[in-house]
N, C-alpha and C positions, 0 to 999 in steps of 0.2 A: 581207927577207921581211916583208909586213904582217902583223899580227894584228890580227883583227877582230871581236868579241864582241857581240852585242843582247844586253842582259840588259835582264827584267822588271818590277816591281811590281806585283801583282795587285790590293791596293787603291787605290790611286792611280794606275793604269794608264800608268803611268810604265818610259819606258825609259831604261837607262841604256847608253853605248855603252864599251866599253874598243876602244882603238885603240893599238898597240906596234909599236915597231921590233925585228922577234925577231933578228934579229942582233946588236943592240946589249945587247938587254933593255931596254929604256925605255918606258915606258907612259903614257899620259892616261886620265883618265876621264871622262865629259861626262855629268852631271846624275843624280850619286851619291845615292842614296838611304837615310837615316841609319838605319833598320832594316836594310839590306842592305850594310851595311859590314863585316860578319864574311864572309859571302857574298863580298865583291866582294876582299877581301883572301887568301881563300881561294884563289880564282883566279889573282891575280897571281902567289901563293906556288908553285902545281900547274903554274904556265907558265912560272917562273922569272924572272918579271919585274918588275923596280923600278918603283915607281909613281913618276913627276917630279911629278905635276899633276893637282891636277880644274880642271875647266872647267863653271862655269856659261853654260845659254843664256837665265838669266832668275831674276829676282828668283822663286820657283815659291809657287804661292797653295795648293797641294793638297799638300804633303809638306815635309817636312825634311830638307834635303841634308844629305850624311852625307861631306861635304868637312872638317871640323872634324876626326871620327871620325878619316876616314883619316891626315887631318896629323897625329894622335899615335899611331896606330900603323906610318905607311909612313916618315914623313919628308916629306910628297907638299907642293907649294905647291899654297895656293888661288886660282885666276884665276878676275874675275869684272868685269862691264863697269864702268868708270869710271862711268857715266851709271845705276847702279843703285842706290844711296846705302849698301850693304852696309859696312859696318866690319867689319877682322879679315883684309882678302885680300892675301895676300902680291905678289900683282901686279894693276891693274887695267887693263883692256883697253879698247883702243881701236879704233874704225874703222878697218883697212891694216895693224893690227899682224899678228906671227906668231907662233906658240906653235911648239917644237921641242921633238922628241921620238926621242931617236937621233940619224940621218940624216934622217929625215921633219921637213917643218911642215903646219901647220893657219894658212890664214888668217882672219883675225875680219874680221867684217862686220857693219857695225852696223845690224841688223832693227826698226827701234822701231815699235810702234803699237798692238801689245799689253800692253807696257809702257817705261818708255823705255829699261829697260837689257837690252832684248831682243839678242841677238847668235845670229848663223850662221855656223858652223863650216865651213871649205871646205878638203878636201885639198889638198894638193900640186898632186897632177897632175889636179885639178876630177873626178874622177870619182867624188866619195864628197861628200855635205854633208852637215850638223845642222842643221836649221832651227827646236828647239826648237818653240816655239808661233807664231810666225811665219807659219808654212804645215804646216797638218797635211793627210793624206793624203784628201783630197777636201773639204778644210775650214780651218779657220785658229783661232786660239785668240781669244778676244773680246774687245773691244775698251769692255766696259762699266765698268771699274774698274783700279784700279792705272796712272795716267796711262796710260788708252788711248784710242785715236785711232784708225776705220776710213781717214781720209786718209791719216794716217802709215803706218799697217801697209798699205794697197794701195800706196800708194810704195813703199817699203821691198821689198815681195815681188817685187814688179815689177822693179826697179831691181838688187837684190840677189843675188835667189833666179832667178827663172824667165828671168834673165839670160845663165843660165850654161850650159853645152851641154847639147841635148839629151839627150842619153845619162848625163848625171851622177844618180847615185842618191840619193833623197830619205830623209833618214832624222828622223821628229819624237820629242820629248819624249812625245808622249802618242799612243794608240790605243785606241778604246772599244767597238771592232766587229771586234777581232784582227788587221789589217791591221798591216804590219812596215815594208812600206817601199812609194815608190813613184819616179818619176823627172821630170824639168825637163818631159820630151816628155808625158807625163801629164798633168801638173796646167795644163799649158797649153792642154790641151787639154780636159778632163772635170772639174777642177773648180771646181764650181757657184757659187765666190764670185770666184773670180779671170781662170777661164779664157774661153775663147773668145772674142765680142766685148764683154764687160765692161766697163764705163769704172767711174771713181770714185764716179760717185753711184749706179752699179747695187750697189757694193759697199757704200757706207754706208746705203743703202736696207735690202741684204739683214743688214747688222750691227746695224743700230740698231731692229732688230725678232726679235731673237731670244728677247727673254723669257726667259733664262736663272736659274736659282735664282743665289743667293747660292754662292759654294765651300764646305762642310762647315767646311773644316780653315784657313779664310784665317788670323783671329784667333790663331792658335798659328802657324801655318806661316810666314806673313809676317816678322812680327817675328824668329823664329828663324833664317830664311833672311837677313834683314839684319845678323844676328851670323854669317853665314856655317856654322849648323846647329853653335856650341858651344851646350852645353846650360845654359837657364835655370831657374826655375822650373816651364818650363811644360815641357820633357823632360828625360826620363831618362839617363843614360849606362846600355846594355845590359851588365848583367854577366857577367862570366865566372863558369865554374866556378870553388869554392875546396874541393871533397873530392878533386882531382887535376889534375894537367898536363896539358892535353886541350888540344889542335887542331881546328876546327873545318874540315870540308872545302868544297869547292864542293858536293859530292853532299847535302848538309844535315843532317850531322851531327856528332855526339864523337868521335873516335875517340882515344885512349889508346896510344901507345909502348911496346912490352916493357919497358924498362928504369923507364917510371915505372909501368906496372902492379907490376911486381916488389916496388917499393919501397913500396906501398900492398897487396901483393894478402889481407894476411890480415885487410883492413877491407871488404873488398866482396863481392858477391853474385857468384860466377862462375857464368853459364848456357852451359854449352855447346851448341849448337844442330846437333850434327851425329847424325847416325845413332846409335844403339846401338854398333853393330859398328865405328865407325871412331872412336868413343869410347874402347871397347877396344883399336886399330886399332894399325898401328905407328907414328903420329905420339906415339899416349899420349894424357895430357890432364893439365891444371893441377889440382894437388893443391884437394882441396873444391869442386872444379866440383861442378857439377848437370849431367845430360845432360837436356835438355828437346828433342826434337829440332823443328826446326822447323813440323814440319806438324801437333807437338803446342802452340804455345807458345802461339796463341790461347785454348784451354781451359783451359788449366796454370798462366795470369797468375798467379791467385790463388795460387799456394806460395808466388810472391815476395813480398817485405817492402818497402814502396811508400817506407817511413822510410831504405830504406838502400841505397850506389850499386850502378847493376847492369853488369859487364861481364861484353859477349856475345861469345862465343868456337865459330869453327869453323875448319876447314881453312887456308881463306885470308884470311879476312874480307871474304868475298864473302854469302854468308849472315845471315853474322852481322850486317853492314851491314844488313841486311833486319828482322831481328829488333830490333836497337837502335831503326827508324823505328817498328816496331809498340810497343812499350814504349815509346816515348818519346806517340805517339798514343794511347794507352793511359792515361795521365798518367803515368807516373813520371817525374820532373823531375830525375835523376840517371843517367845513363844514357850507357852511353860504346861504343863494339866496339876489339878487339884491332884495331889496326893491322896488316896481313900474317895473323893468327890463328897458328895453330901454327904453321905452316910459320917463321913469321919468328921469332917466340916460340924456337922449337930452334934455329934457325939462328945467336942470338943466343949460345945457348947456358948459357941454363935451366932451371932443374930440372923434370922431368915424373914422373909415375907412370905405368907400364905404359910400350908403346910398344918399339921396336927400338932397341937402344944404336948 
């Protein structure tokens, strides 16, 4: 069974794609983004799945792949094209080569013209591709810096990309108009740089008059994308919490374990966020909770103490999930939910006050 993932970046309108053999557990990632490596680990961990590999489709001028990141917390190799000059990649990739993952491969194909270590990711069975910046969804990425070439990248898309059947699904690094995906029969057909009766000089005509600003983030992003996104100077490594053992989920937040609440709980702010009555209820509730119930917690910020951690606590940690995002939006910069909430809390089999024995 495939697994198939688009994940986002909002500022850098970047997508990242996870791709697994769920039967096996084996996973890729293609053009990880080094803020969204707690995120993307998050996920692998909630689907059960071993990360082998990121795969870059390009030296990236606008972000920091977050390939570095993963290689020290998954184990994952870093692949990224020969022809890119990156230092630090545990394999470098060629034109015909394959990348395995499970049972599944992805073949490379080398896209140059936006820059020369462009590459396009192609499943198996051609019905799934990465064209990276290559070929974006009614568009292409520019051809104005970072050895780019509109000759090369209309070869290249041509030759490479819009080569491949019709029916195969186009999937780019970037979108800035919310568009996800599109396909071969598509862009052959409606887009404005490459499609219909197009030759090479209609395409370098239309590239070499784009007037494009400079990238924001090249100067930081370049360089650090040529160390393969270990961090220098010029970034940070994102820290973890250190007032507890927290987990970070896909769903984007803290959540905290019974057993390591237990072991911290008489140093933290406990909020319980459920009803009155099911406070008193026969689940019970953790000794020095506060009952703030949820439809009061927006008013009530204020009783809590902003200096000290707060775990949110209801039923199941459905709620309370909810409650951790508004505190955490809120500023408090400590801020964690009971994993399971009561329910798992008793089931674990710790101490309560009130509640049915």
């Amino acid at each position: 069974m495939l697994i198939f993932r688009q994940l986002f970046d909002t500022h850098s309108s970047t997508y990242t794609y996870l791709l697994a053999d769920g039967d096996r557990g084996e996973a890729v990632l293609i053009d990880p983004v080094f803020e969204h490596a707690r995120r993307d680990a998050a996920l692998l961990r909630e689907l059960g799945l071993r990360l082998s590999a990121t795969l870059e489709t390009h030296v990236h001028a606008d972000h920091v792949t977050g390939a570095w990141l993963l290689k020290q917390r998954t184990g994952s190799r870093i692949m990224v094209a020969a022809a890119s000059g990156a230092d630090g990649a545990d394999r470098l990739l060629a034109h015909g080569e394959t990348v395995q993952f499970g049972a599944r491969t992805i073949q490379v194909r080398a896209t140059p013209g936006h820059t020369d270590g462009c590459l396009t990711y192609v499943l198996d069975d051609e019905r799934i591709a990465f064209t990276g910046d290559a070929l974006l969804i009614r568009g292409c990425g520019r051809t104005d810096f970072q050895q780019g070439s509109a000759s090369r990248l209309y070869r290249s898309v041509h030759a490479q990309i819009l080569s491949l059947p019709s029916h195969c699904l186009l999937y780019p690094a970037h979108d800035y108009k919310g568009l996800t995906v599109t396909s071969v029969e598509e862009e052959r057909r409606f887009n404005p740089r490459f499609g219909g009766d197009s030759n090479e000089a209609d395409f370098a005509g239309y590239m070499n008059h784009l007037g494009l600003p400079h990238p924001k983030l090249i100067d930081i992003a370049v360089p650090a994308n040529l160390r393969c996104g270990r961090p220098g100077g010029d970034i940070a490594w994102p820290p973890d919490p250190v007032w507890a053992p927290l987990t970070w989920t896909f769903a984007g937040l803290w959540e905290i374990e019974p057993a390591a609440l237990e072991e911290i709980v008489a140093s933290v702010q406990l909020v319980d966020v459920r009803e009155a009555g099911e406070f008193a209820g026969p689940l019970g509730h953790l000794r020095d909770s506060r009952v703030i119930p949820m439809a009061e917690l927006p008013a009530r910020i204020g009783e809590l103490d902003r200096s000290r951690p707060v775990v949110t606590v209801c039923r199941s940690g459905t709620r309370s999930a909810q409650a951790a995002v508004l505190l955490d939006k809120a500023g408090f910069k400590q801020v964690a939910n009971l994993a399971g909430g009561m329910l798992r809390w008793r089931a674990a089999g710790y101490p309560v006050e009130g509640g049915v024995a």
